[in-house]
TIRODREN-22909 format. One line per 3 residues: their letters; for each residue x, y, z of N, C-alpha, C. Coordinates in steps of 0.05 Angstrom, whole numbers. Layout:
% TIRODREN-22909
A) X/Y/Z/X/Y/Z/X/Y/Z  ...
//
This chain:
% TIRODREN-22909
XXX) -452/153/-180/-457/178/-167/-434/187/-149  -428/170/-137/-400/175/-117/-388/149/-111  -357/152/-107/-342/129/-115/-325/131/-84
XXX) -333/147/-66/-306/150/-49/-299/131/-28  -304/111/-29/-307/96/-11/-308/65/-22  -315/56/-47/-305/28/-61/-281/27/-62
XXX) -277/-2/-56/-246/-14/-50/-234/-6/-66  -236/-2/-93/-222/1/-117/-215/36/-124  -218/49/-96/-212/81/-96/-195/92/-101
XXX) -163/73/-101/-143/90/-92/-138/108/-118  -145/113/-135/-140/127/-161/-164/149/-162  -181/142/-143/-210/162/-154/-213/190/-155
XXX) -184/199/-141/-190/230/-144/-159/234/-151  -149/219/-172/-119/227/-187/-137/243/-201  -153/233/-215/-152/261/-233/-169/281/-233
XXX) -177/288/-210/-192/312/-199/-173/335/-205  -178/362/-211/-169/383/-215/-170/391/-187  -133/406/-175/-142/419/-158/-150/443/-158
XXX) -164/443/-131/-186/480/-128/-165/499/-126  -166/517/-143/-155/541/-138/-172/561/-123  -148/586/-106/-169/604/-88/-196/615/-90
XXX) -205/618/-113/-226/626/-132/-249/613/-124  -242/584/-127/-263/565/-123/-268/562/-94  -258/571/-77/-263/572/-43/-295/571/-42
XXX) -305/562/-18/-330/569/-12/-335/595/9  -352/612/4/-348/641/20/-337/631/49  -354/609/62/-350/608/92/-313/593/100
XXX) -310/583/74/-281/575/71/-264/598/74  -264/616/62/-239/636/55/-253/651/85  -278/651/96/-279/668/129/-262/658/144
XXX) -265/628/155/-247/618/168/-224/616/167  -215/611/139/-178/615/143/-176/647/143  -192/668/142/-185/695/148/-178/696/179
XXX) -202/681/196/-202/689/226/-185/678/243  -176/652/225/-147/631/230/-129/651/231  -125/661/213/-96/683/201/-93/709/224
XXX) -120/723/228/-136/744/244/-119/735/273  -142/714/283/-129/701/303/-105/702/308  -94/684/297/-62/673/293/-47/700/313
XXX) -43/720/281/-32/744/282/-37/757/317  -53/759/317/-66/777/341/-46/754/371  -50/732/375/-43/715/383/-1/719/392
XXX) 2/713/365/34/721/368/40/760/371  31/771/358/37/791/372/29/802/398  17/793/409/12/791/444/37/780/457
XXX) 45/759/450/73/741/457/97/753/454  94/766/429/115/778/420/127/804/437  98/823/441/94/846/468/109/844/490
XXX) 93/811/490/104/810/517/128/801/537  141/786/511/178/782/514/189/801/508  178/832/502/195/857/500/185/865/532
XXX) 170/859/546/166/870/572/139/888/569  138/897/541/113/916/542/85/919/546  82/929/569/49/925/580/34/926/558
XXX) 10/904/561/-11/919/537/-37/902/549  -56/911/548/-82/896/550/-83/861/536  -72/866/510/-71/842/488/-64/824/509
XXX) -33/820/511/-18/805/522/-27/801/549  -33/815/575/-49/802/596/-69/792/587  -83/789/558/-113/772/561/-105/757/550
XXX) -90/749/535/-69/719/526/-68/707/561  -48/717/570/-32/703/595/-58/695/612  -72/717/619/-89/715/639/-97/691/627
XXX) -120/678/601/-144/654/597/-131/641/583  -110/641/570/-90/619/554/-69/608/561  -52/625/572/-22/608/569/-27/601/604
XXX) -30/624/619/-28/619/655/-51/595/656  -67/586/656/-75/569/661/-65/536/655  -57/533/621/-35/519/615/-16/512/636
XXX) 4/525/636/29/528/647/14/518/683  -9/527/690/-13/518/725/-27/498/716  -34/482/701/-52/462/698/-40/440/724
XXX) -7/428/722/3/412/741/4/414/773  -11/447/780/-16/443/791/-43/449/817  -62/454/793/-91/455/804/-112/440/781
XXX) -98/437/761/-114/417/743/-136/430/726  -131/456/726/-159/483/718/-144/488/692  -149/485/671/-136/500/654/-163/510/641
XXX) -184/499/647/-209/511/634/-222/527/641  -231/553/626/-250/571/644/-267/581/602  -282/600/617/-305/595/599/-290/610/571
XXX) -274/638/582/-264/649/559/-251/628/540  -236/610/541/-212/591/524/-231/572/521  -258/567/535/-271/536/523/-284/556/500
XXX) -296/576/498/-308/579/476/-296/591/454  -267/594/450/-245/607/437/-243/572/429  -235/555/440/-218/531/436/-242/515/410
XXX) -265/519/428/-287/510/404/-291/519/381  -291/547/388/-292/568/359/-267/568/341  -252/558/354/-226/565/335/-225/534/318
XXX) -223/518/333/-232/490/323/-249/481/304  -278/492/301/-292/494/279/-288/504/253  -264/533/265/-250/542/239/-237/533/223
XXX) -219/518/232/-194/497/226/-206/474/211  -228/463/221/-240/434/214/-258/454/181  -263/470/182/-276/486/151/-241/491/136
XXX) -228/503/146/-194/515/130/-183/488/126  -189/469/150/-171/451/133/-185/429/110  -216/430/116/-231/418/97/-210/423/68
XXX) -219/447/67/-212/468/37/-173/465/36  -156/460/47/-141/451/41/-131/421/25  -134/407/49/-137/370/34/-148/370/9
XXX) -182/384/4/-191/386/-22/-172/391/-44  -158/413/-32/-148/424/-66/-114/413/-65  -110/393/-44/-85/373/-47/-92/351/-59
XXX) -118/345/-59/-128/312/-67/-124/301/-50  -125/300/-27/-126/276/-9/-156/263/0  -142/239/0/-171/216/0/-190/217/17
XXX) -216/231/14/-231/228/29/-249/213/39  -248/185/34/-263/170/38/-259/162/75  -279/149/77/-280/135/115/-249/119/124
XXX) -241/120/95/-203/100/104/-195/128/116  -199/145/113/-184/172/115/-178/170/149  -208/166/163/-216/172/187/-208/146/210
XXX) -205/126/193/-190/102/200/-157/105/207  -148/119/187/-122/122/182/-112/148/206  -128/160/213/-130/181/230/-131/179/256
XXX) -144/147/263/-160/144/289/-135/142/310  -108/123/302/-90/128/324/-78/154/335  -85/171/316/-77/193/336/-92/197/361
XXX) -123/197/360/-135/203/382/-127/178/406  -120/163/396/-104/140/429/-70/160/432  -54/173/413/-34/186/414/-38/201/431
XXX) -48/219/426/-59/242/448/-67/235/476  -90/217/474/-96/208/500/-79/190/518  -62/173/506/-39/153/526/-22/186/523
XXX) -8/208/524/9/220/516/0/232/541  -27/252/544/-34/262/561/-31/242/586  -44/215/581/-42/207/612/-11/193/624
XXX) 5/191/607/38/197/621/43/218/636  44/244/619/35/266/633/23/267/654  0/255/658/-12/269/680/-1/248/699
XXX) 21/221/699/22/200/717/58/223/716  67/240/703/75/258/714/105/245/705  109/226/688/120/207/668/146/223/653
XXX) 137/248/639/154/257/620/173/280/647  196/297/642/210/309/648/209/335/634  210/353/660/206/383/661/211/384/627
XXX) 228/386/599/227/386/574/195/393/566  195/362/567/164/366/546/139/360/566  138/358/590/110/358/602/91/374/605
XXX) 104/403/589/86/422/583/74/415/556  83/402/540/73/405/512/56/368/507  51/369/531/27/341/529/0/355/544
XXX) -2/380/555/-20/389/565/-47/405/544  -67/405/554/-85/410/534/-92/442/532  -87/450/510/-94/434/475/-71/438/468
XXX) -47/444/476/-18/441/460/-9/409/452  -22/388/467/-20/361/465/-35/359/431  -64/367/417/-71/363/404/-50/389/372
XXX) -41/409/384/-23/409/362/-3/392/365  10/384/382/33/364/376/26/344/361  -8/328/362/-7/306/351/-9/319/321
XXX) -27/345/317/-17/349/284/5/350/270  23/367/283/48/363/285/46/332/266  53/312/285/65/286/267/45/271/240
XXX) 23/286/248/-3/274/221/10/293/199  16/309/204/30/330/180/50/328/167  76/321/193/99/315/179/101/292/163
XXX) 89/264/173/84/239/163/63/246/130  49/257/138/31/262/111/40/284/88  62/297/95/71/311/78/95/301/55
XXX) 112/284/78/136/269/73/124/252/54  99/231/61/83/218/40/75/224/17  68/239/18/59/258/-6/74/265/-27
XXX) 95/278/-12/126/278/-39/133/255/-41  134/236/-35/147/215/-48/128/194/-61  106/200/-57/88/198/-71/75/204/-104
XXX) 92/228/-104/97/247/-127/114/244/-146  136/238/-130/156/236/-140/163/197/-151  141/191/-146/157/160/-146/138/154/-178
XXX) 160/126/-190/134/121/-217/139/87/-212  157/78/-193/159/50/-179/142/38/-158  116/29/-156/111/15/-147/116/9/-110
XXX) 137/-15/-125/156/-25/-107/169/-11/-88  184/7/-102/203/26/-91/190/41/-78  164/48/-85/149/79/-59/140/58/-37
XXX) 140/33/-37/127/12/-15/156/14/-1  170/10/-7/192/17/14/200/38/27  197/60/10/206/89/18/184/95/41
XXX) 152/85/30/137/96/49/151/81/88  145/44/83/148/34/111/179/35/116  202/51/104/222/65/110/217/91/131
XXX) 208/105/114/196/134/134/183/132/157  160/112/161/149/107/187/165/93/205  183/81/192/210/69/214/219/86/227
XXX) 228/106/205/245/127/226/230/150/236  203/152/231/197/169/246/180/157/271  175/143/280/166/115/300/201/122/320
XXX) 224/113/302/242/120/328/250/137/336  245/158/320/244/187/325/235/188/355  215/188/351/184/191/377/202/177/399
XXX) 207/154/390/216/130/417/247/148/435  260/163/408/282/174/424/278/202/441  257/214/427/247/241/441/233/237/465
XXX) 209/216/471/193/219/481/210/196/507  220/179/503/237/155/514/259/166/525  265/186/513/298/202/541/273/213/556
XXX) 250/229/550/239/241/572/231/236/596  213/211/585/213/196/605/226/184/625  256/168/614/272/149/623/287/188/644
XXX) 280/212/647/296/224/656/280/239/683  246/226/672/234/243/693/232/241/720  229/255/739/230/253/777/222/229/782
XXX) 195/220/766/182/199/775/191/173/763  205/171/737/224/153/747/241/145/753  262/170/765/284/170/771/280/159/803
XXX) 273/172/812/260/170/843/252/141/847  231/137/838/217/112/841/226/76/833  258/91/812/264/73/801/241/58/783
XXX) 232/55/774/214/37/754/230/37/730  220/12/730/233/-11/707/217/-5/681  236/9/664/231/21/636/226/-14/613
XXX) 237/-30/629/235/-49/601/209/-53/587  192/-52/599/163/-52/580/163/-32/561  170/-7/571/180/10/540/198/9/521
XXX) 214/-6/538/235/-9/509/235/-26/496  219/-53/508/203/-74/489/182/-67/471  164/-60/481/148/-45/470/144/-20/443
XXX) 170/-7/449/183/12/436/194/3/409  208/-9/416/224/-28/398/209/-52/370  188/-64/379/163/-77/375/157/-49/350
XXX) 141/-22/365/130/-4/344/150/0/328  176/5/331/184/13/299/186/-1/278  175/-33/277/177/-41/259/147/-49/257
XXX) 116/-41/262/94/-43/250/88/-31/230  103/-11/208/91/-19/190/93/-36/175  116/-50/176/128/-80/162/99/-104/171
XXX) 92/-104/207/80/-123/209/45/-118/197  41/-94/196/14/-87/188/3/-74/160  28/-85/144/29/-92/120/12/-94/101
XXX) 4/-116/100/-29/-127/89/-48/-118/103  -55/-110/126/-73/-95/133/-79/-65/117  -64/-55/111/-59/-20/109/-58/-24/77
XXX) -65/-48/59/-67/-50/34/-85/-33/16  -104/-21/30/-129/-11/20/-131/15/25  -102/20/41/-96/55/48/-83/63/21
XXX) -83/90/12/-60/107/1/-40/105/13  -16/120/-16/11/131/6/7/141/27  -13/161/25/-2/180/55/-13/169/76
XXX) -37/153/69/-46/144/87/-42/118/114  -24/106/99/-5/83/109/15/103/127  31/114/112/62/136/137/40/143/159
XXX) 8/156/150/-1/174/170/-14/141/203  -18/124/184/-25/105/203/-2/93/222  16/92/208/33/74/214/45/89/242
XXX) 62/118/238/65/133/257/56/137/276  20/140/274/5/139/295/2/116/316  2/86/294/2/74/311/34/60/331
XXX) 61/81/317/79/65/334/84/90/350  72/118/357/78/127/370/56/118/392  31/115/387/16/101/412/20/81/425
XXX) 39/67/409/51/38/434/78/46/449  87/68/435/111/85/451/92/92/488  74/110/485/64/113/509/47/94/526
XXX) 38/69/507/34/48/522/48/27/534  83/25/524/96/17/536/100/36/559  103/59/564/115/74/582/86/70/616
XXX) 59/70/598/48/60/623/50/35/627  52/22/617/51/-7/619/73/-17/642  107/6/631/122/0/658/115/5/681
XXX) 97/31/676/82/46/703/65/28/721  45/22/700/25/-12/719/38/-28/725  61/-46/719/73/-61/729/89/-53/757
XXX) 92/-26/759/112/-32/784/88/-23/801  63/-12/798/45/-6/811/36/-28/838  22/-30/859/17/-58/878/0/-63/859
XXX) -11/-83/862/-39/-95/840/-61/-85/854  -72/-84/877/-94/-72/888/-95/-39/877  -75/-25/875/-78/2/860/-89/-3/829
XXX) -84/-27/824/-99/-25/795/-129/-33/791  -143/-15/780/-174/-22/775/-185/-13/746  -180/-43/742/-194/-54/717/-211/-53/710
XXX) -239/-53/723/-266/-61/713/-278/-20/696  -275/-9/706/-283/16/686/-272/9/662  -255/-3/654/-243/-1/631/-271/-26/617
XXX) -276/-35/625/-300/-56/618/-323/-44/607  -330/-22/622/-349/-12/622/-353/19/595  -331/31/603/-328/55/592/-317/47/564
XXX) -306/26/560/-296/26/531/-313/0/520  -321/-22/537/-345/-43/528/-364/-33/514  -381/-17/534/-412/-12/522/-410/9/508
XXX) -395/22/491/-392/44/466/-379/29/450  -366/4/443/-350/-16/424/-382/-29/412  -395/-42/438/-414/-50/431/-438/-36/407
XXX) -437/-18/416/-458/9/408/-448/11/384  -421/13/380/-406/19/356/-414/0/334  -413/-24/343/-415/-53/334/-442/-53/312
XXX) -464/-53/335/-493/-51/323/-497/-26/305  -489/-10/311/-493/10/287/-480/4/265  -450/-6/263/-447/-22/241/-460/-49/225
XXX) -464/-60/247/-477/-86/244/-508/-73/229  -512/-55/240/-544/-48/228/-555/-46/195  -530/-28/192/-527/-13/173/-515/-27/151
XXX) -493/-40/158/-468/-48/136/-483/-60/107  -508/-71/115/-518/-80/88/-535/-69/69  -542/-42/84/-554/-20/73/-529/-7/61
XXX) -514/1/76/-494/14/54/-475/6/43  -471/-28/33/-464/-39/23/-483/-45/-9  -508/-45/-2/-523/-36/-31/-513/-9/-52
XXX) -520/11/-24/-506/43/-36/-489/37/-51  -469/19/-40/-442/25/-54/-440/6/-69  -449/-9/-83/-451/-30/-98/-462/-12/-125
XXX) -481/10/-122/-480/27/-142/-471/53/-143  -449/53/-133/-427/73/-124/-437/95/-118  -452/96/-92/-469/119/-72/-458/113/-40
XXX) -454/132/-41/-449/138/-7/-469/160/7  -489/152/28/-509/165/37/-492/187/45  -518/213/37/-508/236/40/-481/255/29
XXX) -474/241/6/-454/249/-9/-465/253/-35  -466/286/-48/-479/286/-72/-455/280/-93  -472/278/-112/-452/269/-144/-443/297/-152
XXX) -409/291/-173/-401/311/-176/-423/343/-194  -427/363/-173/-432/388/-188/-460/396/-183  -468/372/-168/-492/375/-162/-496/389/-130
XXX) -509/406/-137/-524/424/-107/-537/415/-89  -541/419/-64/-562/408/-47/-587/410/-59  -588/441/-69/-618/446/-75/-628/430/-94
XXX) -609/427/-119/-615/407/-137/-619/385/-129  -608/372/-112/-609/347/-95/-648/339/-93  -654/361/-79/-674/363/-60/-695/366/-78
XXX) -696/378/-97/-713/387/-122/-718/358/-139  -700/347/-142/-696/329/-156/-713/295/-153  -725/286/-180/-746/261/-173/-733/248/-199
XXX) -718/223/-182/-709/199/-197/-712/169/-180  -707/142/-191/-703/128/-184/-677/122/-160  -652/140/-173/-631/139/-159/-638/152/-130
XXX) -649/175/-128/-652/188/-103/-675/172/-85  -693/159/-98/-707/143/-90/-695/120/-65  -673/109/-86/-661/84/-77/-645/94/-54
XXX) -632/119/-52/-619/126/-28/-630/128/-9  -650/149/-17/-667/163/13/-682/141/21  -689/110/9/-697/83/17/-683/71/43
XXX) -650/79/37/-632/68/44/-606/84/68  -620/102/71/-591/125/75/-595/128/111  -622/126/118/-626/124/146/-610/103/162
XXX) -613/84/141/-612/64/161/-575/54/146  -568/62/126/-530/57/128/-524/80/138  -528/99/146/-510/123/150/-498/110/186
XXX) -506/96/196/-497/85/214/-474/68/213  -461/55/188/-447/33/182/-422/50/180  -424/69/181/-397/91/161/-379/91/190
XXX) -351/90/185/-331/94/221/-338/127/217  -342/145/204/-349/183/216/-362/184/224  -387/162/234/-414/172/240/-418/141/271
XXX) -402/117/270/-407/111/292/-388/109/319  -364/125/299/-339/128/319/-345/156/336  -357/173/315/-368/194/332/-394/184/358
XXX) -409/170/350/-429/170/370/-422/159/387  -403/134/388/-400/115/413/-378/135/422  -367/146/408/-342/173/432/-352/185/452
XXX) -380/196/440/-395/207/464/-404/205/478  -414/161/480/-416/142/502/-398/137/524  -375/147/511/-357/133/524/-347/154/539
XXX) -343/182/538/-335/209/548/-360/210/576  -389/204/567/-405/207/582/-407/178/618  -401/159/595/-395/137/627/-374/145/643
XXX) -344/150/624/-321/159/633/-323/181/656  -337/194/654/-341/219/671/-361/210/700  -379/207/682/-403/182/715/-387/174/730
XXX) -371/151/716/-355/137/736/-338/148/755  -322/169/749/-304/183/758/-310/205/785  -331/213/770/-347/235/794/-368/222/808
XXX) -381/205/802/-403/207/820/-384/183/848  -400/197/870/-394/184/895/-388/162/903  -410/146/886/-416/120/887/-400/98/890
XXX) -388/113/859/-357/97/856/-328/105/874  -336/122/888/-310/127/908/-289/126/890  -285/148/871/-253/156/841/-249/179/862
XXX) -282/200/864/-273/223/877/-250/242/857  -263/247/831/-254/262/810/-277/288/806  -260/304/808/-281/340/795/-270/343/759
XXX) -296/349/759/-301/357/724/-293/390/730  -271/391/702/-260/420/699/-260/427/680  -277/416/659/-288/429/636/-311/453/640
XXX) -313/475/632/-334/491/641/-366/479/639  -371/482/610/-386/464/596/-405/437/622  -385/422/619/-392/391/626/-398/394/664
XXX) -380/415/673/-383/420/703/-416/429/706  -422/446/693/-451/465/692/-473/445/682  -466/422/667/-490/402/666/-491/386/687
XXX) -475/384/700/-474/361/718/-486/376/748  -477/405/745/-489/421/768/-524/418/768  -524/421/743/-554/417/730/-573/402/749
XXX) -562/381/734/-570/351/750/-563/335/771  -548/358/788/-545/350/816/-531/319/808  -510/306/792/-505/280/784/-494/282/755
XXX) -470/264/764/-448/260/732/-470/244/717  -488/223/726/-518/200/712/-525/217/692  -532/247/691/-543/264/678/-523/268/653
XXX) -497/275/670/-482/276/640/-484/255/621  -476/238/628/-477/205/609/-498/203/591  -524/211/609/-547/218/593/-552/237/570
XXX) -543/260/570/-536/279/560/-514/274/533  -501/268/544/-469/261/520/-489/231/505  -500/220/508/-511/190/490/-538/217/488
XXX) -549/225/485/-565/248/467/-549/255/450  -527/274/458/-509/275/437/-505/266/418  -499/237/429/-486/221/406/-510/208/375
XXX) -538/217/394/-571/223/372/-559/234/356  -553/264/366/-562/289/347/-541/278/328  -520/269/328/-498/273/323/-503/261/295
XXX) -521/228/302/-520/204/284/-546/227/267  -558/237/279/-579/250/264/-571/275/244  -558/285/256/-541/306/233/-535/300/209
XXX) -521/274/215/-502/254/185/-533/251/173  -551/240/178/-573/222/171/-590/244/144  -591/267/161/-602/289/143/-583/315/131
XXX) -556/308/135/-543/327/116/-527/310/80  -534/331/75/-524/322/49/-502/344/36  -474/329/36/-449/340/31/-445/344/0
XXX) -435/363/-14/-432/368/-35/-410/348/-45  -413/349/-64/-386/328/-68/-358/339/-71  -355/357/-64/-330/382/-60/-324/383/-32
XXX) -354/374/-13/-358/376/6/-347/361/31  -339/337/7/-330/304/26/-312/311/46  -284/334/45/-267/334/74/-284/343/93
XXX) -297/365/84/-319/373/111/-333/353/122  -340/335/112/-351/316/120/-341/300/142  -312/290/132/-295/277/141/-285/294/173
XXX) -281/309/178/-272/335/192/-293/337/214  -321/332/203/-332/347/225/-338/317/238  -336/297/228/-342/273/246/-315/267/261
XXX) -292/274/246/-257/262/267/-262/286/290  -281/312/279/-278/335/311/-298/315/328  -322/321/321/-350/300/345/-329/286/355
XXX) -307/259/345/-299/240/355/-279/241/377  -260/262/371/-235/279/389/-256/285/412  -275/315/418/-277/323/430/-293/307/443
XXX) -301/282/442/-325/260/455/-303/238/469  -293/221/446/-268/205/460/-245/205/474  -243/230/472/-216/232/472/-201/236/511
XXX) -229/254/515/-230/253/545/-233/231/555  -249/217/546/-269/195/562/-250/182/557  -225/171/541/-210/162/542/-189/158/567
XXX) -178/183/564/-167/193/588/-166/194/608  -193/198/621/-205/200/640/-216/163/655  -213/148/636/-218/114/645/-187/116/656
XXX) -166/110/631/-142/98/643/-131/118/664  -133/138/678/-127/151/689/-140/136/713  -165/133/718/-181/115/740/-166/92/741
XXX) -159/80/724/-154/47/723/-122/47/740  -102/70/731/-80/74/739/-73/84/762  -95/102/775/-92/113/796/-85/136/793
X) -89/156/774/-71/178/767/-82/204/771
//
């Protein structure tokens, strides 16, 4: 019924035909319209407005988009309600346009996908919190600020996965694309280390403070050669999938060397460790048992090549639903209780565990962080409930609906990037803070 996810995948959608525009799904060709719509409208405001010429457009750019950006360093507001619900809306669009892209490239949609994906979201988040420890130099400390931080990290998932891709194409050796690939992530690993590594090594705060860069350049040095060491690990990735991992993960030890020099020259009493116990413990855990729950339920599935909530090729939901066999039997037996085992469905839930302690910790009194929530959104629940306790509460509801969504939707089998897409968004916009928002506590930042 569906194969996308047995070890034996890496071939499973060579010979898929790709979609031509034709074959779009209506709500597909909306969103890359309002992407384009957007876009357009977007740069010609910019454009206005480096000619000097007044226009309404361009002050409502500046005013809810870029001026808030640009003051973020120094009132920490870059959120207000106009750009959180633009940032969401536009985001949903992208995660449907780019579904329908990957599709009609063939790229692998299976849960390796989202695996292969996951270091970016530590990219972003060690990236931002250099940034905010104020790390990088007037250059690029604008372009770690949010959400220009999350195009940058596409930025490198793109270039790495594109570069992959052609040589991927182009190769009929084996051997030889195993080199070309952990070739490319070499150099683009020191790429990062030289762009992001003068910034640093140039900024006030370490020039001033003097701090001892060698943990980054140990560190640094270390990432450009993991994809060599993580090798046999990344066996069960695709081409593109390996460059897209590999990058991710040597640009994230790029910024973890750079705090790492930061904690060390820190006193030790400025460092506080135990949130990190907490906020990233009990969502690992959570993570754990939902795998643990499940893995043998959907290890049956896939033993007869079914993946809960993934229909077989050509088949409709409605047909799905209409439909009385043994096979659908055996799923809907089974699908409650694996749809938990899958990383789209428990990386998303424990994100939103972890965004929700992350925040508790930070704001409420108790703990003396003495941090304000400047998300619109997340400020107005917590006003709610007189208490960040409420949010935590709230975000692990979340992370219900979330596991509950997967549990009762059923993806076409055309459908699989959407699939993939809307669990790496749940996971970004859940983890990604809560990420942030710990080591930032732990650092003092």
């Amino acid at each position: 019924m569906n194969e996308a996810i047995t070890p034996k995948r890496k071939k499973h959608f060579a010979g898929l035909m790709l979609n031509q525009i034709e074959e779009l799904y209506d709500y597909e060709k909306l969103a890359i319209n309002i992407i384009l719509v957007s876009s357009g409208l977007f740069f010609i405001g910019i454009f206005l407005g480096e000619l000097d010429f007044t226009n309404p457009l361009t002050d409502f750019i500046y005013e809810y988009y870029l001026d808030p950006i640009i003051g973020e360093e120094s009132n920490d507001k870059s959120y207000n309600t106009i750009n959180t619900i633009t940032y969401a809306f536009i985001l949903a669009m992208f995660v449907v346009a780019l579904s329908a892209l990957l599709r009609y490239l063939g790229i692998d949609s299976s849960d390796y996908a989202i695996i292969a994906l996951f270091p970016y979201v530590l990219w972003a988040v060690f990236g931002e919190v250099v940034e905010d420890a104020k790390m990088f130099d007037t250059t690029l400390d604008a372009y770690f600020v949010s959400p220009g931080v999350h195009f940058q990290t596409a930025a490198w998932v793109i270039m790495a996965g594109f570069i992959a891709y052609i040589l991927e194409k182009k190769s009929d050796n084996k051997e030889e694309l195993e080199l070309e690939l952990e070739s490319t992530s070499n150099i683009l690993i020191l790429i990062q280390l030289l762009i992001y590594g003068t910034s640093i090594s140039n900024s006030s705060l370490v020039v001033n403070e003097d701090i001892n860069l060698a943990p980054l350049v140990l560190i640094g040095m270390f990432a450009i050669f993991t994809p060599q060491l993580l090798r046999q690990s990344m066996s069960v990735f695709t081409p593109v999938q390996k460059v897209v991992y590999s990058v991710g993960i040597g640009g994230f030890l790029i910024f973890f060397g750079a705090l790492s020099s930061l904690a060390i020259d820190l006193p030790s009493e400025d460092l506080v460790l135990w949130p990190l116990l907490i906020v990233i413990g009990l969502p690992s855990l959570l993570a754990y048992l939902m795998y643990k729950n499940g893995s043998e339920a959907a290890a049956e599935l896939s033993s007869r090549g079914f993946v809960a909530g993934i229909l077989p090729p050509s088949m409709t939901e409605n047909e799905y639903l209409e439909l009385n066999s043994p096979d659908k039997d055996f799923i809907e037996k089974l699908r409650r209780k694996a749809i938990g085992a899958y990383p789209v469905v428990f990386l998303a839930v424990s994100g939103q565990l972890l965004d929700g302690l992350a925040t508790w910790i930070g704001i409420d009194p108790i703990f003396g962080f003495g941090y304000e929530e400047k998300h619109v959104l997340s400020a107005m629940i917590i006003d709610i409930f007189d208490t960040a306790a409420g949010f935590a509460v709230i975000k692990l509801g979340l992370g219900g609906l979330i596991w509950f969504f997967f549990t009762i939707s059923n993806f076409e089998h055309r459908q699989q990037h959407l699939r993939l897409l809307i669990g790496l968004a749940m996971l970004v916009v859940g983890m990604a803070p809560g990420l942030r928002d710990v080591f930032r506590l732990s650092l003092g930042v």
